[in-house]
C-alpha positions as CSV (number, residue, x, y, z in Angstrom):
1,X,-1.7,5.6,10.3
2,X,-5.3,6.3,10.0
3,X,-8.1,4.5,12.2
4,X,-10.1,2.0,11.1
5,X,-13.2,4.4,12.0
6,X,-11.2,7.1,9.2
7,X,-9.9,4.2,7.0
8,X,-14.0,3.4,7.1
9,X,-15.2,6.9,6.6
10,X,-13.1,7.1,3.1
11,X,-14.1,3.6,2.3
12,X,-17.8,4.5,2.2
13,X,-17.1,8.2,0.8
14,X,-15.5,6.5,-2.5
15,X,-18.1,3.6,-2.6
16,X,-20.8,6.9,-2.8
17,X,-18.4,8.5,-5.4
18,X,-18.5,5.4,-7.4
19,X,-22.1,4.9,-7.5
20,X,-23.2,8.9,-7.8
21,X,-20.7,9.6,-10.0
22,X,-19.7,6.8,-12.4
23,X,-16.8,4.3,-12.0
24,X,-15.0,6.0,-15.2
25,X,-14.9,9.3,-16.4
26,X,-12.6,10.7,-18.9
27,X,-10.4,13.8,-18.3
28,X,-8.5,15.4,-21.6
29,X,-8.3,12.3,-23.5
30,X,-7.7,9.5,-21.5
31,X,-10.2,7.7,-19.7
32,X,-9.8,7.4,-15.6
33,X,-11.3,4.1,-13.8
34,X,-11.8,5.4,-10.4
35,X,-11.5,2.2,-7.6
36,X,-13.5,-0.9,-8.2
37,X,-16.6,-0.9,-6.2
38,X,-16.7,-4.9,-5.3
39,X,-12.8,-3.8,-3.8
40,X,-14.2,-0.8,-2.1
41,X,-17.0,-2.9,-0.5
42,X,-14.6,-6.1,0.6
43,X,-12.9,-3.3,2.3
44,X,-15.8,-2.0,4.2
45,X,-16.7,-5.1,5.2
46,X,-13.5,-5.8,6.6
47,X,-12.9,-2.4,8.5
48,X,-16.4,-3.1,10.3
49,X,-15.3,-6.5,11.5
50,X,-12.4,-5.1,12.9
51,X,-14.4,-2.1,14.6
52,X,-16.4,-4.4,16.1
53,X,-14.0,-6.8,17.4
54,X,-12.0,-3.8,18.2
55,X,-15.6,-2.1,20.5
56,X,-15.4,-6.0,22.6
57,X,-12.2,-6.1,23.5
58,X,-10.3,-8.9,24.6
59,X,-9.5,-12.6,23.2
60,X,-12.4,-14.6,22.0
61,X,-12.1,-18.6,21.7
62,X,-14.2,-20.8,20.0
63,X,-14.9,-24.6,20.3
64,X,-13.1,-25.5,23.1
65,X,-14.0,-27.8,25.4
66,X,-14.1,-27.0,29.5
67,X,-11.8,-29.3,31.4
């Protein structure tokens, strides 16, 4: 399996695809949607979350009260 810093890299390549070269595009007849740039941007929103919680490290609690 790929790393999230790879799975990110290919994430941002195809959103620059999709917005340089069209989202469809048609190829001997029949038209060809490439990915869905709202999808591709969920995605890379995602991966960076992880990457960053991935750079701190360890478990992170919220709202609890010390004893």
């Amino acid at each position: 399996m790929k790393s999230l810093e790879e799975q990110l890299t290919e994430v941002q390549q195809a959103i620059s695809d999709v917005l340089n070269n069209a989202q469809e595009a048609s190829y001997n007849g029949q038209r060809v949607k490439k990915a869905d740039l709202a999808i591709l941007e969920q995605r890379e929103k995602r991966l960076l979350v992880q990457i960053k919680r991935k750079k701190r490290g360890g478990i992170r609690i919220r709202g609890v009260t010390p004893s």
